[in-house]
C-alpha positions in Angstrom: 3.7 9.9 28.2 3.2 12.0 24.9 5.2 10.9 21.8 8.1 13.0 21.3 8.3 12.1 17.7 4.9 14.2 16.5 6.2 16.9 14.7 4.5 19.3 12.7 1.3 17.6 11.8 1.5 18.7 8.1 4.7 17.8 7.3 4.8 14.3 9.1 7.2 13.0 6.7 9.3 15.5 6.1 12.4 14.5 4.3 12.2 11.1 4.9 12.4 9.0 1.5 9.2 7.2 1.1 9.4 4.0 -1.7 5.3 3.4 -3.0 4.5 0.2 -5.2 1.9 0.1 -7.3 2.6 3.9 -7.6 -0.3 4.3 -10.3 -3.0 2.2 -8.8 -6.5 4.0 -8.1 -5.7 4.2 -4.1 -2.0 4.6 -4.2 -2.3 7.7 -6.2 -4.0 9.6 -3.5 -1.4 7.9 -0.9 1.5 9.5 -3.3 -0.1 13.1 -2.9 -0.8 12.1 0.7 3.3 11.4 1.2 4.4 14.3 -1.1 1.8 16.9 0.9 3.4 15.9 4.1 7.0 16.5 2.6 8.5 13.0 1.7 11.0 12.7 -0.7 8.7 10.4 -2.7 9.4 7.4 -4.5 6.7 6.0 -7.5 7.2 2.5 -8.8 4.8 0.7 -10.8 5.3 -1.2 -14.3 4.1 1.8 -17.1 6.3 4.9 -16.7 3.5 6.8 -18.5 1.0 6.2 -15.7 3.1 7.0 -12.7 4.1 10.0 -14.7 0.6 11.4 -14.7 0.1 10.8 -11.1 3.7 12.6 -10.3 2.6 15.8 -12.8 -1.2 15.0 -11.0 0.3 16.0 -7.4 2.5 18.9 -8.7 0.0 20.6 -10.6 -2.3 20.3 -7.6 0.2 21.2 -5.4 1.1 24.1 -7.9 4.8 23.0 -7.2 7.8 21.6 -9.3 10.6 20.9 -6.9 12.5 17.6 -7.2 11.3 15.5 -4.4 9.3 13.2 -7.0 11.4 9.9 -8.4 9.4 8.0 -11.1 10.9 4.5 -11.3 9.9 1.6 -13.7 9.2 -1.4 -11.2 8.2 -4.8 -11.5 7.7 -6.5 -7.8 7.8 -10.0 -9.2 11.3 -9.5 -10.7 14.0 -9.7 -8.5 16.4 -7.6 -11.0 13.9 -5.1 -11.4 13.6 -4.5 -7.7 17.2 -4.3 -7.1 17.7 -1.6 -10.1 14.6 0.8 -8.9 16.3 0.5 -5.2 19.8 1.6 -6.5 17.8 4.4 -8.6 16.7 5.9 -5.3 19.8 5.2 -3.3 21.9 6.7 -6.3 19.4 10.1 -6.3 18.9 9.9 -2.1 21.6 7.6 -0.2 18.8 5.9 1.3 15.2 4.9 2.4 13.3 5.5 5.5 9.7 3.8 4.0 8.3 1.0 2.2 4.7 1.6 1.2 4.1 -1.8 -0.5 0.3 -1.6 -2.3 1.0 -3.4 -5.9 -2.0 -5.5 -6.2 -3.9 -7.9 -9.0 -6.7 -9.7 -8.6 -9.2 -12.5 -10.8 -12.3 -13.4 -10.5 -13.3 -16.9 -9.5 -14.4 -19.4 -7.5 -11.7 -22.6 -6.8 -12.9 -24.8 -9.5 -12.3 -21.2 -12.1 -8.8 -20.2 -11.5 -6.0 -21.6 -12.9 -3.2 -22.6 -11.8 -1.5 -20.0 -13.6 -3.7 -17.3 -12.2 -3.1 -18.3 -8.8 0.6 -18.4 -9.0 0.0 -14.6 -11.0 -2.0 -13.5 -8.1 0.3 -14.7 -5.5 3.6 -13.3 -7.0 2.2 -9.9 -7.0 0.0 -9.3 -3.6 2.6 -11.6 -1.2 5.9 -12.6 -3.1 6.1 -9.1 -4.4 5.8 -7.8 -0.9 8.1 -9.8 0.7 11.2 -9.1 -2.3 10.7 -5.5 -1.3 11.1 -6.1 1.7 14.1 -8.4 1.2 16.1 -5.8 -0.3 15.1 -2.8 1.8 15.6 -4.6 5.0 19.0 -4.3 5.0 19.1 -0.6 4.4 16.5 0.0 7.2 18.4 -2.2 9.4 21.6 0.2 8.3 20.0 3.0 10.1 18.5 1.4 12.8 15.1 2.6 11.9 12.2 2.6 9.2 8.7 1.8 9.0 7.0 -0.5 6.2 3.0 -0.7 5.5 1.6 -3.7 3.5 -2.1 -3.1 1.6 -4.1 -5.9 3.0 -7.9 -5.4 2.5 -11.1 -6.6 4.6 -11.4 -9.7 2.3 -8.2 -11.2 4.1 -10.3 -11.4 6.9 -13.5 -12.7 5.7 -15.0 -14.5 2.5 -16.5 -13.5 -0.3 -17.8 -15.0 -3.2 -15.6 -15.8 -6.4 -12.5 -13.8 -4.3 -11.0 -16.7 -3.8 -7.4 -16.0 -4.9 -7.5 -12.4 -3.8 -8.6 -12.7 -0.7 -6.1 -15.8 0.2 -3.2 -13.3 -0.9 -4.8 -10.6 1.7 -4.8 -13.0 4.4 -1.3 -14.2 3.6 -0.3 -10.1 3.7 -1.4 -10.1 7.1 0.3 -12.9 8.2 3.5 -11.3 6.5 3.6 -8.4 8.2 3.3 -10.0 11.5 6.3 -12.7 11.1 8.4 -8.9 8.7 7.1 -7.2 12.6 8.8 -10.1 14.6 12.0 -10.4 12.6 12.8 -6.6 11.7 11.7 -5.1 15.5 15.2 -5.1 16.7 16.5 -3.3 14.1 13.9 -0.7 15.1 11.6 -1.2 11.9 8.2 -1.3 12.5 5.8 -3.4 9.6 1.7 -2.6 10.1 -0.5 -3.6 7.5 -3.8 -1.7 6.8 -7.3 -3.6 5.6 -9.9 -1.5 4.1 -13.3 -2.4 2.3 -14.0 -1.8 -0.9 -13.0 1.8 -1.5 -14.6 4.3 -3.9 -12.5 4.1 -6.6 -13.3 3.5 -10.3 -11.4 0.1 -10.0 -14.0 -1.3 -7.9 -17.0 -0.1 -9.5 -15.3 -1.7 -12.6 -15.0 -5.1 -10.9 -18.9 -4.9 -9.9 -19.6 -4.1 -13.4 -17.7 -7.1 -14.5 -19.9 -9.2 -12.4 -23.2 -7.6 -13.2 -24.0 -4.9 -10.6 -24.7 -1.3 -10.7 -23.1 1.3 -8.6 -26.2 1.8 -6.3 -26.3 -2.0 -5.9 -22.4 -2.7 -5.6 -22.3 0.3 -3.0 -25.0 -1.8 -0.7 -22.4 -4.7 -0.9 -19.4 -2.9 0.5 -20.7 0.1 2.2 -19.4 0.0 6.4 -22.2 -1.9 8.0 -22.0 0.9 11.2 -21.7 4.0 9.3 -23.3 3.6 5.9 -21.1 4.8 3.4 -18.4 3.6 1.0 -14.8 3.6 2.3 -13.0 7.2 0.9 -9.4 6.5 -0.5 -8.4 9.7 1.2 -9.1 7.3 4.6 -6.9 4.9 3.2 -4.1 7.3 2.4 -4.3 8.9 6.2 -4.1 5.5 7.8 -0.9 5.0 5.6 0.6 8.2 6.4 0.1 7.7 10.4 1.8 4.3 10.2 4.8 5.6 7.7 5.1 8.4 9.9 7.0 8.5 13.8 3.3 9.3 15.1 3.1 5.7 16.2 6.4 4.5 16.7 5.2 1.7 19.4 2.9 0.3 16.7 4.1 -3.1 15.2 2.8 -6.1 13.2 -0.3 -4.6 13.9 -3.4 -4.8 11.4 -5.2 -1.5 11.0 -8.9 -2.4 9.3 -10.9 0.3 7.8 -13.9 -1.1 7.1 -16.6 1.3 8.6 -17.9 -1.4 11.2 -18.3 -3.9 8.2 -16.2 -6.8 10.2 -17.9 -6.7 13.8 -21.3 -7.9 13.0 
């Protein structure tokens, strides 16, 4: 049976209020033009005002529009306080909030004889604990309306090793598993919880992490190009796949892990 939920395929979120962590991160800015493009009432949260202000003047210049569907919150996903104030921001502006997009994210470098103690507890509070207070307190306006979606960033390296990843990619893993047990207990309530998994992506981030380790962009790009199609992961992919799970395209889709990883994972 076709969905009945499609709508106009360029405005899939229309008017819905979509909340994005880690608003001014090198992917998540082209998932915030992604959202606004497709007419959400658009949420940026991150820690420095200044950056998520550049990406909110980013997508209006490029959108050559200034109407008010752009809320730039400050945002700290490890502090509970922080969470709850940024969620009454919205709900004071917009009454509610039909979308989590969580994809705050930090990472060291290390193998598990390198990383502190403190670094793994850093890690963790960010990429898992951090997804799962967002979640805690917009649960129970989802639940309210009897409807929402919620889309974790996991990545490729929750699903396989790599060398001196180690904290990263056990927080990845442990996104995975999150959304799964978020699917189970929020279904119900008609709230939906996918995570999506790419590769490495071409962004400046991760050419700066191979620098850091001694590796060239021609070199790095042999390390996380798709093993099937031969190229680098786009962060315009990423910010589709987001959009397709925020959206009512795929409204049987649940605790479901979408990987984009250009074949990298099947051989």
């Amino acid at each position: 049976m076709m969905c009945s939920n499609m709508g106009n395929w360029n405005t899939l979120l229309a008017d819905k209020v979509v909340f994005l962590t880690g608003a001014a991160g090198s992917v998540a800015r082209y998932i915030a033009r992604a959202c606004y493009v497709h007419g959400a009432r658009l949420v940026l949260g991150d820690l420095n005002i200044d950056d998520i202000n550049k990406v909110k003047d980013e997508i209006l210049e490029n959108e050559n529009n200034k109407d008010d569907r752009i809320l730039v919150v400050k945002l700290d996903v490890t502090n509970e306080t922080s969470i709850q104030q940024a969620i009454q921001t919205t709900l004071d502006k917009w009454k509610t909030i039909h979308v989590l997009l969580n994809t705050a994210a930090t990472y060291v470098l290390g193998n598990v004889e390198q990383v502190s103690a403190d670094n793994w507890s850093h890690v963790f509070d960010v990429n898992v604990r951090g997804y799962a207070l967002m979640a805690k307190y917009i649960a129970p306006i989802l639940k309210k309306q009897n409807s929402g979606s919620i889309v974790n960033m996991a990545s490729v390296s929750g699903l396989v090793a790599s060398p001196d990843w180690v904290p990263y990619s056990a927080t990845k893993g442990a996104i995975i598993q999150l959304t799964r047990n978020l699917a189970l207990d929020l279904g119900s309530f008609n709230i939906r919880v996918n995570s999506v998994s790419p590769s490495g992506i071409n962004t400046p981030t991760t050419y700066a992490i191979g620098e850091s380790v001694g590796m060239n962009k021609n070199q790095l790009d042999e390390v996380i190009k798709g093993k099937c199609l031969q190229r680098v992961c786009q962060p315009e992919e990423v910010a589709n796949l987001f959009i397709f799970l925020a959206s009512d395209l795929c409204p049987f889709m649940t605790g479901t892990n979408l990987v984009l990883d250009g074949g990298s994972t099947i051989v």
